[in-house]
C-alpha positions as CSV (number, residue, x, y, z in Angstrom):
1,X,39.2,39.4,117.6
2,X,39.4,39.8,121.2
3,X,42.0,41.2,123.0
4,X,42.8,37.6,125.1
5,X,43.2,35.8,121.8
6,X,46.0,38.3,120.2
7,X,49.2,36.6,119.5
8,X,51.7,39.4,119.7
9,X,50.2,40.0,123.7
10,X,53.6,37.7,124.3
11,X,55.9,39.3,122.8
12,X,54.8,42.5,123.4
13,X,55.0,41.7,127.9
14,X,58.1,40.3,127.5
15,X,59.6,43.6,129.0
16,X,57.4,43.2,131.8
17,X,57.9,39.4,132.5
18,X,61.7,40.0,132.5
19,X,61.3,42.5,134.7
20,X,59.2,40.3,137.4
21,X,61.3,37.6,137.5
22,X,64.0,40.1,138.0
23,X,62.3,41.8,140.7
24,X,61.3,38.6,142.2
25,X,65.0,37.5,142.7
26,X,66.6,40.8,143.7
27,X,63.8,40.9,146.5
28,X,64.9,37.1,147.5
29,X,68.8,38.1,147.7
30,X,67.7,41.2,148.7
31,X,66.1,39.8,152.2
32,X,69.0,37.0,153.1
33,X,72.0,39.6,152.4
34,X,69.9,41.8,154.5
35,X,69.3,39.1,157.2
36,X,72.7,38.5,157.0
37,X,73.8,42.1,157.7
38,X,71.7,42.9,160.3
39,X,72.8,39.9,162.3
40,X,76.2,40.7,162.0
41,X,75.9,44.4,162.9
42,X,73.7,43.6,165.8
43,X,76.5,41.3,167.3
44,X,78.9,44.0,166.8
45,X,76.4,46.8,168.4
46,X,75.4,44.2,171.4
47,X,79.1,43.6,172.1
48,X,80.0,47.3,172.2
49,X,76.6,47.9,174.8
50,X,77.8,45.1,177.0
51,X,81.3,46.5,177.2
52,X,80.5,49.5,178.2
53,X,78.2,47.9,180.9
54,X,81.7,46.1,181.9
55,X,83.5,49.0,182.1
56,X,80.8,51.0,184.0
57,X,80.7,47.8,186.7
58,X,84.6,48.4,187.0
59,X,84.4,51.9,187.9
60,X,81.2,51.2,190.7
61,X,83.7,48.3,192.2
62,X,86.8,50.2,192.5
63,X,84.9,53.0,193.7
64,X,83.5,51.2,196.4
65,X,86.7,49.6,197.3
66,X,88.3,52.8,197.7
67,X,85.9,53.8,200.1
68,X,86.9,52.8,203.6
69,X,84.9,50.3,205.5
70,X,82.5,50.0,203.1
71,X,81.6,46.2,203.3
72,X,81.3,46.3,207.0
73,X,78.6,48.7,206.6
74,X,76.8,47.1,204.2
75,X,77.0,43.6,205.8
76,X,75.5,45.7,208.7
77,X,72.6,46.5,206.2
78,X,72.5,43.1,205.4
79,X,73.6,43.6,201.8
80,X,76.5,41.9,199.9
81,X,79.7,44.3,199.1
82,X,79.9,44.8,195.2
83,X,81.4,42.2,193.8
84,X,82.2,40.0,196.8
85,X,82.2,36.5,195.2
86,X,84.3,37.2,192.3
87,X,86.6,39.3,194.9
88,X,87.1,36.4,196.7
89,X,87.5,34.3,193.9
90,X,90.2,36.6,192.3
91,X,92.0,36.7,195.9
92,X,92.1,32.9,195.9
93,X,93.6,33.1,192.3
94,X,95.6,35.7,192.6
95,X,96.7,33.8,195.6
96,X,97.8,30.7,193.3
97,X,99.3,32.7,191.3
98,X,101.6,34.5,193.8
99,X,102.7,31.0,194.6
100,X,103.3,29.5,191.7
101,X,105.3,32.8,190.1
102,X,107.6,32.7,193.2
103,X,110.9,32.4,191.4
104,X,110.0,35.1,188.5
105,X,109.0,37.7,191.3
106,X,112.7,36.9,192.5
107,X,113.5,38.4,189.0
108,X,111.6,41.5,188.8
109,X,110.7,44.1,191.8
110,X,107.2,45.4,191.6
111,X,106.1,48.4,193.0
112,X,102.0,48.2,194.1
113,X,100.5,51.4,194.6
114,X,97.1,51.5,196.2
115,X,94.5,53.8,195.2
116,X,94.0,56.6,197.9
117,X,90.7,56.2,200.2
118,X,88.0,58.4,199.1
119,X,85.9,60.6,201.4
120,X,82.7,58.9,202.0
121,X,79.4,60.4,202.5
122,X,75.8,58.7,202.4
123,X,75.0,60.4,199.2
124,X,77.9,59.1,197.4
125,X,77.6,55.4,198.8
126,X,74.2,55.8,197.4
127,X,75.1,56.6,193.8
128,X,77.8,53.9,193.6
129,X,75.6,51.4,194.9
130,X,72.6,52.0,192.1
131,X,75.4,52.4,189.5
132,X,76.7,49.1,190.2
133,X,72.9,47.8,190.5
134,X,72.1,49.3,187.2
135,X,75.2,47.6,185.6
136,X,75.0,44.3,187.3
137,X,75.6,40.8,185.4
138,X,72.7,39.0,184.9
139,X,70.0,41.8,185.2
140,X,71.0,43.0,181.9
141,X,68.5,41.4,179.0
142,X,70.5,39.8,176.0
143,X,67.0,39.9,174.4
144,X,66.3,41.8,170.9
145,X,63.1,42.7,171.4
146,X,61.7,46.5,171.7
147,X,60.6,46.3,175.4
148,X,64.2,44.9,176.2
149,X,66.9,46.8,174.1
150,X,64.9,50.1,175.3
151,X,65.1,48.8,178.9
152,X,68.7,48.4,177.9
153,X,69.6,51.8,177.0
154,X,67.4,53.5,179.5
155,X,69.7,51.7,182.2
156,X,72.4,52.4,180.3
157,X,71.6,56.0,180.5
158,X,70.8,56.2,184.2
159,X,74.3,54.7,184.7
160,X,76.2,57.2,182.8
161,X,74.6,60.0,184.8
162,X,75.2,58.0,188.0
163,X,79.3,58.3,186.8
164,X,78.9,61.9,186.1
165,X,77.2,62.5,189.8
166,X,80.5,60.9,191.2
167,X,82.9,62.2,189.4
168,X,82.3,65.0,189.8
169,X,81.8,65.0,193.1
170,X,85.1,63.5,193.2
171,X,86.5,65.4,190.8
172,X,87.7,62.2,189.3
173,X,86.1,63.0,185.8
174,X,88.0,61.5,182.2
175,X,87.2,63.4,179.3
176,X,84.9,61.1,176.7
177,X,84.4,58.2,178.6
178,X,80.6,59.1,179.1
179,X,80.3,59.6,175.3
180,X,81.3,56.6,174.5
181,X,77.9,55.0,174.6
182,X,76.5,57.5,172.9
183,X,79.1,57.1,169.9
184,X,78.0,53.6,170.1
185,X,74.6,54.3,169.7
186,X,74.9,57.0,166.3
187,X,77.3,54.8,164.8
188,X,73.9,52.2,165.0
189,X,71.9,54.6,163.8
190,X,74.0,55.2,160.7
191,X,74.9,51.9,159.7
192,X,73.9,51.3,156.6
193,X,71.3,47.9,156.4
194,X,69.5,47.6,153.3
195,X,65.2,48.2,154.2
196,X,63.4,45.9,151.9
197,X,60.3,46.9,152.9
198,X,60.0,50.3,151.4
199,X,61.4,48.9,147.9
200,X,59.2,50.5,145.1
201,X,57.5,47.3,143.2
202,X,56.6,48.6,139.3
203,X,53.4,48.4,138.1
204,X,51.5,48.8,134.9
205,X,51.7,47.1,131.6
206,X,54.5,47.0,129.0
207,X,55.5,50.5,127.0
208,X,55.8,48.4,123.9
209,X,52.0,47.7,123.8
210,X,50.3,50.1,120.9
């Protein structure tokens, strides 16, 4: 009798039909939990990059507000000051505000304190103004691809040693806040996202076969 027309050959794969249907819809959940994860751990990874870009942007704008003169010799140049618009825009709000928070002021005495001036040099104009250029909204790519996430980082990392260069020529350096990126970027590294591409698949017939 031939070996296509046994009877037992049923019973005897049973193992091994069981397990394929199993495989089949572990490897289905499998990929949507793992779609699932990855989305939400690349929101939480993109939001931590673009807040450090924030913070970055700060530190280039007070930076070259503390530096005296600085607009007039960039509108010399022909270039915009850092963050002009929105400057003017926060005046003109802060402005409102002022005015409409007349009678809690009355309550309250504020001291404002400005930041002292720094002492300009070429070189150090130089290094804010490519910090800020590096950081700047709307260059940044909210893209997931390879070419644009590495763009990302490498801009990323030509910012951080842009804040290192003035700080310490400054001397205006804080202890971790150029490692904070970088904490960002191992704590992506480790995260743990199931890789269902490497999964082993069994193969072979049934052990019960004789």
């Amino acid at each position: 009798m031939a070996s296509d027309d046994d009877p037992f050959d049923e019973v005897l794969n049973i193992e091994e039909k069981a397990y394929q249907e199993g495989y089949a819809e572990g490897y289905k959940d499998g990929a949507e939990a793992g779609r699932i994860e990855g989305r939400s751990v690349g929101m939480k990874k993109g939001f931590e990059k673009f807040l450090e870009a924030g913070r970055l942007q700060g530190k280039a704008i007070v930076w070259a507000n503390r530096i005296p003169d600085f607009q007039k010799k960039l509108e010399a140049l022909g270039d915009s000051h850092p963050e002009s618009s929105q400057q003017k825009a926060s005046q003109q709000e802060s402005s409102q505000e002022a005015s409409s928070s007349s009678q809690d002021e009355k309550k309250f005495e504020f001291e404002i304190k400005d930041l002292p001036p720094l002492k300009s040099n070429p070189r150090l104009e130089k290094n804010i103004l490519m910090l800020y250029g590096m950081v700047e909204p709307g260059t940044l790519s909210t893209s997931n691809d390879d070419e644009s996430v590495n763009d990302f980082d490498s801009r990323m990392k030509g910012a951080e040693a842009r804040v290192k260069m003035i700080e310490k020529a400054l001397g205006e350096g804080t202890r971790g806040s150029a490692d904070r990126f970088k904490s960002a970027q191992s704590a992506q590294k480790n995260e743990n996202i199931e890789d269902i591409g490497n999964m082993p698949r069994r193969t072979g017939g049934s052990t019960g076969q004789g």
